[in-house]
ZADO-525685 format. One line per field, with one value per residue (C-alpha): residue number from 1; residue in three letters; x, z, y. Coordinates in steps of 0.5 Angstrom, whole numbers, plus 500, padded with zeros to 3 digits. Example, Ala and Ser with C-alpha at 12.3 -4.5 7.8 and 13.67 -1.06 7.14 Angstrom:
2
n = 1	2
res = ALA	SER
x = 525	527
z = 516	514
y = 491	498
END
This chain:
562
n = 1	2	3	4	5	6	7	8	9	10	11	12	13	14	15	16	17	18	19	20	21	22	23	24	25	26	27	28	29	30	31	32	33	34	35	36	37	38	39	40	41	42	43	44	45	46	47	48	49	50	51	52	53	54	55	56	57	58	59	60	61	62	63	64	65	66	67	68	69	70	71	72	73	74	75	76	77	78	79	80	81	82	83	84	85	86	87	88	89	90	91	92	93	94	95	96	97	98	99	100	101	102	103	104	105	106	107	108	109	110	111	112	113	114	115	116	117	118	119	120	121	122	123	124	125	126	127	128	129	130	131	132	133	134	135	136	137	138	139	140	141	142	143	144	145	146	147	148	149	150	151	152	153	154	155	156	157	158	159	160	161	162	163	164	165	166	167	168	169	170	171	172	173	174	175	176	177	178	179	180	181	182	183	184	185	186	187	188	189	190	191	192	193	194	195	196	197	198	199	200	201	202	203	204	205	206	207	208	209	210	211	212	213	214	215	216	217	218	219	220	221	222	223	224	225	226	227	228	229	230	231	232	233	234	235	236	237	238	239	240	241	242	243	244	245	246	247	248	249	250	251	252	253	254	255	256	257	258	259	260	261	262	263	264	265	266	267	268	269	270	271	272	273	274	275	276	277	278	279	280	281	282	283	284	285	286	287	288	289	290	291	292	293	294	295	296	297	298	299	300	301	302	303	304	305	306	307	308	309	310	311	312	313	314	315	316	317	318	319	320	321	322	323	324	325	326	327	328	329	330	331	332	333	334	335	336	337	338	339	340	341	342	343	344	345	346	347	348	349	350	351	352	353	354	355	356	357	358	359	360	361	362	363	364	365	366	367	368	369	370	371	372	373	374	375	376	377	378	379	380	381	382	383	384	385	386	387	388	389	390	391	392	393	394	395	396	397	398	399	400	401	402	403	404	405	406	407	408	409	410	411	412	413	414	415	416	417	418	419	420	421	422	423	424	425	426	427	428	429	430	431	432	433	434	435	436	437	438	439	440	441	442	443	444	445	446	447	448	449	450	451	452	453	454	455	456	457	458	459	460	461	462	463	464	465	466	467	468	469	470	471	472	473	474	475	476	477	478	479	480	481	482	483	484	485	486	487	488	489	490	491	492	493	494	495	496	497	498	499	500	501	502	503	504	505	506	507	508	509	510	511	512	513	514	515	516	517	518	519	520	521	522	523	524	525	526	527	528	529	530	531	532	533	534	535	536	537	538	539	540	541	542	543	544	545	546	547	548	549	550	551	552	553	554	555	556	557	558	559	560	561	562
res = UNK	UNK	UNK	UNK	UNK	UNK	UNK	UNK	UNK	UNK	UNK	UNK	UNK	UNK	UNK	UNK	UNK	UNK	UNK	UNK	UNK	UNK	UNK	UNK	UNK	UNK	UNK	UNK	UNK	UNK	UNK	UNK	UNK	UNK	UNK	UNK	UNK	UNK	UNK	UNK	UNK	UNK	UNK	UNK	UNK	UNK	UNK	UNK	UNK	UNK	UNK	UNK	UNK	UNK	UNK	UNK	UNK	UNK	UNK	UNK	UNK	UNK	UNK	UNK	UNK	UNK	UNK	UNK	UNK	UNK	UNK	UNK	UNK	UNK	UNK	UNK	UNK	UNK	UNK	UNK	UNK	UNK	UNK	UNK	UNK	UNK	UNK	UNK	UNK	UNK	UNK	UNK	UNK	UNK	UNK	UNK	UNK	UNK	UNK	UNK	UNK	UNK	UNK	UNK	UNK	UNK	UNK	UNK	UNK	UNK	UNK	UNK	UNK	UNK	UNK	UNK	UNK	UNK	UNK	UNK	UNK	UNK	UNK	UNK	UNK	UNK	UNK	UNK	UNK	UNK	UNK	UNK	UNK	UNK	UNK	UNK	UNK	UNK	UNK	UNK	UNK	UNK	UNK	UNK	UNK	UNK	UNK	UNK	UNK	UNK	UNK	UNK	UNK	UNK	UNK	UNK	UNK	UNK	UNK	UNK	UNK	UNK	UNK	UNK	UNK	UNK	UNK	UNK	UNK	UNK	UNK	UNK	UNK	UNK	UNK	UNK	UNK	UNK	UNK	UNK	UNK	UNK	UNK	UNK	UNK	UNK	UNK	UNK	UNK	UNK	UNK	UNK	UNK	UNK	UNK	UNK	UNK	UNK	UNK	UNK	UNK	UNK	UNK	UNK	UNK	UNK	UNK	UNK	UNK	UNK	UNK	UNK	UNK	UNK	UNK	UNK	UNK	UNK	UNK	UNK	UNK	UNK	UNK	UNK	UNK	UNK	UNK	UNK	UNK	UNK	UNK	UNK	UNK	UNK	UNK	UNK	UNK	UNK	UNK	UNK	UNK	UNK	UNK	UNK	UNK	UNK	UNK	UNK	UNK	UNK	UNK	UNK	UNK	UNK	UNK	UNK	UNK	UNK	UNK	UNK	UNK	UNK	UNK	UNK	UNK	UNK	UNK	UNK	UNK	UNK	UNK	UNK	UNK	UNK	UNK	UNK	UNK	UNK	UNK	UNK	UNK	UNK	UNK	UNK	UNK	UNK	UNK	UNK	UNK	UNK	UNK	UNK	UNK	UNK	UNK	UNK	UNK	UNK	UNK	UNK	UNK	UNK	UNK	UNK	UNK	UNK	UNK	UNK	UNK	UNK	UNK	UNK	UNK	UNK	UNK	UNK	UNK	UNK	UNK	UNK	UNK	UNK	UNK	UNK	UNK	UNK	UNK	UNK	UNK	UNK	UNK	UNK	UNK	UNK	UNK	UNK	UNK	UNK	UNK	UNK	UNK	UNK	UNK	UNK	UNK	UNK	UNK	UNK	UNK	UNK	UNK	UNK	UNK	UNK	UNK	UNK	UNK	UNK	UNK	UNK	UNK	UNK	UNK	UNK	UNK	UNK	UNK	UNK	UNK	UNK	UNK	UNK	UNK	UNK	UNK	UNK	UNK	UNK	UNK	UNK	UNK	UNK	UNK	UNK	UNK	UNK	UNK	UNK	UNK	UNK	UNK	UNK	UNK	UNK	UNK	UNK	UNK	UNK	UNK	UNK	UNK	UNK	UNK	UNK	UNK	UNK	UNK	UNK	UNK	UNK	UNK	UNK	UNK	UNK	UNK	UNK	UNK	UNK	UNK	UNK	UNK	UNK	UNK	UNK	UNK	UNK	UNK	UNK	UNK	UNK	UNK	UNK	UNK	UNK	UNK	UNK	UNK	UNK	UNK	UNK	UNK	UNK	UNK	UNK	UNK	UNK	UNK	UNK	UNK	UNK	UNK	UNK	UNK	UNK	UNK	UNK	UNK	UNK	UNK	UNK	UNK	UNK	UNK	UNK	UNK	UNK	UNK	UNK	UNK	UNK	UNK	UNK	UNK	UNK	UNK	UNK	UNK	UNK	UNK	UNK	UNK	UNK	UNK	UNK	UNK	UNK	UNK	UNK	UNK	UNK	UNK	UNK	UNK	UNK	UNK	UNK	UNK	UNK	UNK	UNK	UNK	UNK	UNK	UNK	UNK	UNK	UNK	UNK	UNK	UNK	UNK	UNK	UNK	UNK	UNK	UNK	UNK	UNK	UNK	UNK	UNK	UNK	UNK	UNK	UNK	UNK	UNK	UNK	UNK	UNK	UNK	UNK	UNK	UNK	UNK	UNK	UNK	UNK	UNK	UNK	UNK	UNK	UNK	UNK	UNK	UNK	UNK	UNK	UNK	UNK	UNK	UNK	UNK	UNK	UNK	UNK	UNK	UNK	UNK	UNK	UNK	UNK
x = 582	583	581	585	579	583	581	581	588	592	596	602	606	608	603	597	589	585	580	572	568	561	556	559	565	571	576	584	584	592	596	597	601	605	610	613	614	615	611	613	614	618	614	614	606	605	601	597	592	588	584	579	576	573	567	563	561	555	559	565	565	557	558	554	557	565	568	574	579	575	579	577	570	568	572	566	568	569	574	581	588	592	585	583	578	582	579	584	589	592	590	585	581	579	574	572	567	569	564	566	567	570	576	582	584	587	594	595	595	602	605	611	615	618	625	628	635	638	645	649	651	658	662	665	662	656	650	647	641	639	633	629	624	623	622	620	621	624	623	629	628	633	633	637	635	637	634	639	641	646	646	651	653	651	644	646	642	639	640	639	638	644	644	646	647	648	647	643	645	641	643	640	643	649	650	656	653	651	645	644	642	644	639	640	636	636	632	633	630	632	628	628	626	626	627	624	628	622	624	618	618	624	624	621	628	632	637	641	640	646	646	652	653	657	657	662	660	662	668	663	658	654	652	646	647	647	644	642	638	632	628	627	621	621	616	612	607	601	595	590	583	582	575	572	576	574	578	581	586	589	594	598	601	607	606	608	601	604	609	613	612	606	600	595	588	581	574	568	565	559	561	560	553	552	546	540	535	528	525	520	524	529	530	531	533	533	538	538	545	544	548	545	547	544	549	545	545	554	555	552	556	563	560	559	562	567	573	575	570	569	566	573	574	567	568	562	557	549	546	549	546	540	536	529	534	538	532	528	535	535	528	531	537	532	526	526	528	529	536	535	534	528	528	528	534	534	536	543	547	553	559	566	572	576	582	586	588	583	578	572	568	570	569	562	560	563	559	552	555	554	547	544	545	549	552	552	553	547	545	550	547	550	545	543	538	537	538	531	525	522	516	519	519	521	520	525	525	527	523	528	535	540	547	543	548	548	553	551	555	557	556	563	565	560	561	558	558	560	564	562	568	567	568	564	561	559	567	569	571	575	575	569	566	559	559	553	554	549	547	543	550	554	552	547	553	559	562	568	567	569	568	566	569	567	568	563	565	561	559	559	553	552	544	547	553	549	544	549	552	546	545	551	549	542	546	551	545	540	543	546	546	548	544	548	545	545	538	536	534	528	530	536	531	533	538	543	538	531	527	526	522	527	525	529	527	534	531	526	520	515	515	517	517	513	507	504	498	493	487	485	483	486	494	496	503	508	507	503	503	500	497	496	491	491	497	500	502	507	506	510	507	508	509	515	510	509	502	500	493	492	489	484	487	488	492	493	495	500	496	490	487	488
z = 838	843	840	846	848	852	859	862	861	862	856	858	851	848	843	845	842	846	848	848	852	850	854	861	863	866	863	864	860	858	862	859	865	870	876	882	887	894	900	907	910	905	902	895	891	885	881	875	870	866	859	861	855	850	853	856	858	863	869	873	878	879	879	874	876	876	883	886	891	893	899	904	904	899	893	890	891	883	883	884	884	882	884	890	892	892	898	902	900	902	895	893	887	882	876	869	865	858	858	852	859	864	870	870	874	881	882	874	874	871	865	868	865	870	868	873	875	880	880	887	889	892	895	890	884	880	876	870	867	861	860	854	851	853	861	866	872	874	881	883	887	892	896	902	901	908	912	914	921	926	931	939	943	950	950	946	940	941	933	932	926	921	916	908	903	896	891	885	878	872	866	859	854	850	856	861	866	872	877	883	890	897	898	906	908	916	919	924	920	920	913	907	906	900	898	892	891	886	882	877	873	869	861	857	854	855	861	864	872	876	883	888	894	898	905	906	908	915	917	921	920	925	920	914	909	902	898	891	884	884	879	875	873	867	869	863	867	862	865	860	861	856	853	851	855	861	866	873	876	882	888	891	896	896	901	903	898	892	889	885	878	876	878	875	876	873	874	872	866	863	857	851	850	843	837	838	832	834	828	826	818	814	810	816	821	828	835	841	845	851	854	851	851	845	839	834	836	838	830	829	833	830	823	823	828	826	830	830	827	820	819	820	813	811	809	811	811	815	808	808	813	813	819	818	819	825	828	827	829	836	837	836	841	846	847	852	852	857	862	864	870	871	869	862	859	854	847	845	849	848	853	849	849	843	844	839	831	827	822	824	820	822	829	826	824	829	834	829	829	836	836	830	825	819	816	809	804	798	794	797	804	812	812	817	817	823	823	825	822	816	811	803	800	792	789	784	779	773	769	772	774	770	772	779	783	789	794	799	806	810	817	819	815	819	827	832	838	839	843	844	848	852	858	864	868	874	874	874	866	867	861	860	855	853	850	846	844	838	843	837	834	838	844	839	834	839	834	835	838	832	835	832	837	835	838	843	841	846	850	857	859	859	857	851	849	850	845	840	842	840	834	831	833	830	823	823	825	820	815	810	803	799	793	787	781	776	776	771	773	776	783	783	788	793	799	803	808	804	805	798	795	790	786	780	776	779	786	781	785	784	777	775	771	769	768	761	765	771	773	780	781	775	772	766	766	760	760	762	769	773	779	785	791	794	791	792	787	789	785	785	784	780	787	789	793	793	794	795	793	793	786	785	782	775	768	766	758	757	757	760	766	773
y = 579	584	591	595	599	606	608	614	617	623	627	630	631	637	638	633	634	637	632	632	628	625	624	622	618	619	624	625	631	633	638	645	646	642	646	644	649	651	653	657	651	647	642	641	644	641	646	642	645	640	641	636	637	642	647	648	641	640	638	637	631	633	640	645	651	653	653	655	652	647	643	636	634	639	636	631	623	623	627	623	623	616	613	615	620	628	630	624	629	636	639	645	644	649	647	651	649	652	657	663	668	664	667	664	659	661	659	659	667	667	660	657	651	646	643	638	637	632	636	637	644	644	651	655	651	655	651	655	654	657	659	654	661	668	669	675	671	665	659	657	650	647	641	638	630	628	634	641	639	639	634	636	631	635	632	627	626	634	638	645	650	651	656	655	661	662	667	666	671	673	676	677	671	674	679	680	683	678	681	677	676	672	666	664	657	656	650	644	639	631	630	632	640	645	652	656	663	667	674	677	682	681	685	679	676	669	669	665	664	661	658	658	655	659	655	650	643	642	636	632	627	631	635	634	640	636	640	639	643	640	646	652	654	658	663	668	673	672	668	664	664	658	660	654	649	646	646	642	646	642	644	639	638	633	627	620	618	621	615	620	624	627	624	622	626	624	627	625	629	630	632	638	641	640	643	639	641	643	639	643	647	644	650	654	650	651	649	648	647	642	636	629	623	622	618	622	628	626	624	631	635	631	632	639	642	647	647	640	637	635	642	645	650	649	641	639	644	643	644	637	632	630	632	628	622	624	626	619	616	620	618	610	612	614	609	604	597	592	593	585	588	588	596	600	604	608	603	606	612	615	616	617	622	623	624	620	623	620	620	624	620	614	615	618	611	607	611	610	602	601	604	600	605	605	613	613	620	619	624	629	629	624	620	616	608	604	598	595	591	594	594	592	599	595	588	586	580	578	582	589	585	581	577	575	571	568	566	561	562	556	555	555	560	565	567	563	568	576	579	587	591	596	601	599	606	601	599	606	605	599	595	589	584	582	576	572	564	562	555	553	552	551	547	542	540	541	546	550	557	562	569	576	582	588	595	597	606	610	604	604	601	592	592	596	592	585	588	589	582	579	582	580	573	573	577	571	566	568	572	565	567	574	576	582	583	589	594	599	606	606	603	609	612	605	607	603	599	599	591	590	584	579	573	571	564	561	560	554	557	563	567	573	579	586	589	591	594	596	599	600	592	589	587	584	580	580	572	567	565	558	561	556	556	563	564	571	576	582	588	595	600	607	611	605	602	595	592	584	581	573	571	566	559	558	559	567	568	573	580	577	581	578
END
């Protein structure tokens, strides 16, 4: 099944998240602010500012430093707008890092909401909008589709300029009185132009803004006057720095590239710094904020941070996590292993951006997944196993277990192959699949493919996802039976992903059970044991350790020394 991984996307509702990026990836951010307006020359600018995600991140299309206006080659190449490299349009880019004192972004000094209209204006019949929220200054923007022109039949086909007035009215909702002004717009233009009549500095109140043309449409056809309300743009003049937020603002001039409505833009990101413990005291312990493509050190900001994470209203606290855990999980992430490129990269990064209500937790846990570690809560602390080859910490027989069961798992009823789904860095995100097929199952008897697909979160590199593509095969391969049973007390010190011994009298080999005593080189059995030739005798010691000698052949009475 498809798991219907998203790309890079924009949010452009009312009310979306504020988006954080993880490591390095693509962002679309969500619009804080998206307005259309007018230049000198008539041209429609779209002015966008977008939260690309919550600061400060390390850069901005390879940028480490805030910047301003950039324009033409100057604009990196993983800076785009719908796909294709910024720097191909007439546009100025700003960008903001999310740092605690940052400027506010040029051309956003002030908050305007754009609201369409396609309505006609005609002689004598004024259009009134309302203003949605209170204002101290407003845009009115007025298109002529088909150009504003007339056309002289003496030299044929020769157009001169023409003149068109309205007047534009505010008053106050609720009020009577009307102030207003007359707005003339004069050009020989045959293509599509538009006008933008500006006032500031209004007292803060909802108003009421009219236009009327007050020009007659000429009888003839030589002429090109349409004329149509194209916006308003409700403007209150108060500018945002937006601490914390980085930030991309975008000036865009309109062009025959743009296929309509607002673009899409989407920067390359590496993502918030994050608090990386110094490892040295758990009882005072100590942080450094950097940038990391760290999984560990990624769930650890998503658990503790305490603006959108779970340490939001003190839920979860650092006295909670178990920090020897996440520090030896962050030591796995970064060794190196084989690309299948005849290179290393490191085991297991991170490259996500949050941007969807849901569990903290559960993204926590899929991003530990995807590096081979499993998140759990024992003793009232996040803790972290890797799930790697280990040494047998505790052995349990009959002599410590009761109500043993064993489940056998048949081979069809397990998977045959994985798939990981992940987004791709070197497609530029684009969606892909690693696959791995169990050859030994599938090819030797014909089976049928029965497939496992898991989410690759926070992967974005093939190496990884094809790693984890295999174990998913291997776990599938080798893991064939599932053993439960009820212990007393002295295994309550065991944790999610201890190796343990097992013997149980059921699996008709071996003998098992408890120790009445020891010394330094002997132990005495509960019972009488029939040792073969270099038989081996497991024994857990009071430390929970296991310790494993080889006894010489011979039958040992109950509470005899071996």
């Amino acid at each position: 099944p498809w798991l219907d991984l998203p790309g890079p996307r924009r949010l452009a509702t009312g009310g979306a998240l504020q988006p954080v990026v993880y490591g390095a990836h693509r962002a679309a951010g969500n619009f804080i602010s998206a307005v259309q307006r007018v230049d000198a020359d008539g041209r429609a600018v779209f002015y966008g500012l977008l939260l690309l995600s919550r600061g400060p991140v390390q850069s901005i299309g390879g940028l480490t430093a805030d910047f301003d206006e950039l324009s033409g080659p100057s604009i990196p190449d993983s800076i785009k707008i719908d796909g294709n490299p910024a720097s191909s349009y007439d546009c100025k880019i700003s960008g903001r890092l999310g740092g605690s004192e940052q400027n506010i972004v040029p051309g956003f000094n002030e908050t305007a909401t754009t609201v369409s209209y396609a309505n006609e204006l005609l002689q004598s019949a004024p259009f009134t909008h309302a203003t949605t929220q209170n204002v101290t200054g407003f845009d009115v923007l007025v298109t002529y589709p088909s150009g504003l022109i007339e056309y002289d039949d003496d030299p044929p086909n020769a157009g001169y300029a023409i003149s068109v007035a309205f007047t534009v009215r505010w008053r106050v909702t609720g009020t009577t009185t009307w102030t207003s002004e007359t707005w003339t717009h004069t050009a020989a233009n045959s293509a599509q132009i538009s006008f933008q009549f500006s006032k500031r500095g209004l007292t803060s109140d909802r108003y009421e803004v009219q236009i009327e043309r007050t020009t007659a449409a000429a009888p003839f056809t030589r002429q090109l006057s349409a004329s149509y309300m194209l916006a308003v743009n409700e403007v209150v003049a108060q500018g945002f720095s937006y601490p914390g937020c980085a930030l991309l603002g975008v000036r865009l001039v309109g062009s025959d590239q743009l296929a309509g409505g607002i673009p899409t833009i989407t920067a390359q990101v590496e993502g918030r710094k994050v608090y990386i413990w110094d490892g040295v005291s758990t009882t005072s312990p100590a942080f450094v904020e950097t940038y990391t493509r760290n999984p560990a050190w990624i769930i650890f900001d998503l658990l503790t941070n305490t603006d959108y994470g779970l340490g939001r209203g003190g839920r979860l606290k650092l006295d909670a996590i178990h920090l020897e855990d996440f520090e030896a999980f962050a030591d796995w992430c970064d060794e190196l292993v084989d690309d299948g490129r005849s290179g290393t990269v490191a085991r297991a990064q991170c490259d996500h951006v949050a941007d969807v209500e849901r569990s903290g937790w559960e993204l926590a846990v899929e991003i530990a997944y995807a590096a081979w570690g499993r998140l759990y809560f024992a003793g009232g602390k996040a803790r972290i196993w890797i799930d790697k080859a280990a040494q047998p910490v505790f052995l349990f027989t009959n002599g410590n277990t009761r109500e043993m069961r064993v489940s056998y798992l048949g081979r069809r009823t397990r998977s045959n192959a994985a798939e990981v789904q992940y987004l791709n860095a070197e497609t530029d995100y684009e969606r892909d699949v690693a696959t791995k097929l169990d050859d030994s199952a599938v090819l030797a008897s014909s089976e049928a493919i029965r497939k496992a697909s898991v989410a690759g979160t926070g992967i974005t590199r093939a190496a990884q996802a094809y790693r984890i593509a295999q174990r998913e095969v291997n776990a599938a391969r080798y893991v064939s039976r599932r053993f439960e049973w009820i212990s007393g007390p002295e295994s309550i010190h065991l944790l999610p992903g201890d190796v343990v011994y097992l013997h149980a009298s059921a699996f008709g080999v071996g003998l098992g059970g408890r120790v009445l005593s020891a010394t330094s080189s002997t132990v005495k059995l509960d019972r009488t044991v029939t040792a073969s030739a270099r038989a081996r005798l497991v024994v857990t010691l009071q430390d929970d350790t296991t310790a494993t000698v080889y006894v010489a052949a011979g039958t040992y009475a109950r509470n005899a020394a071996i």
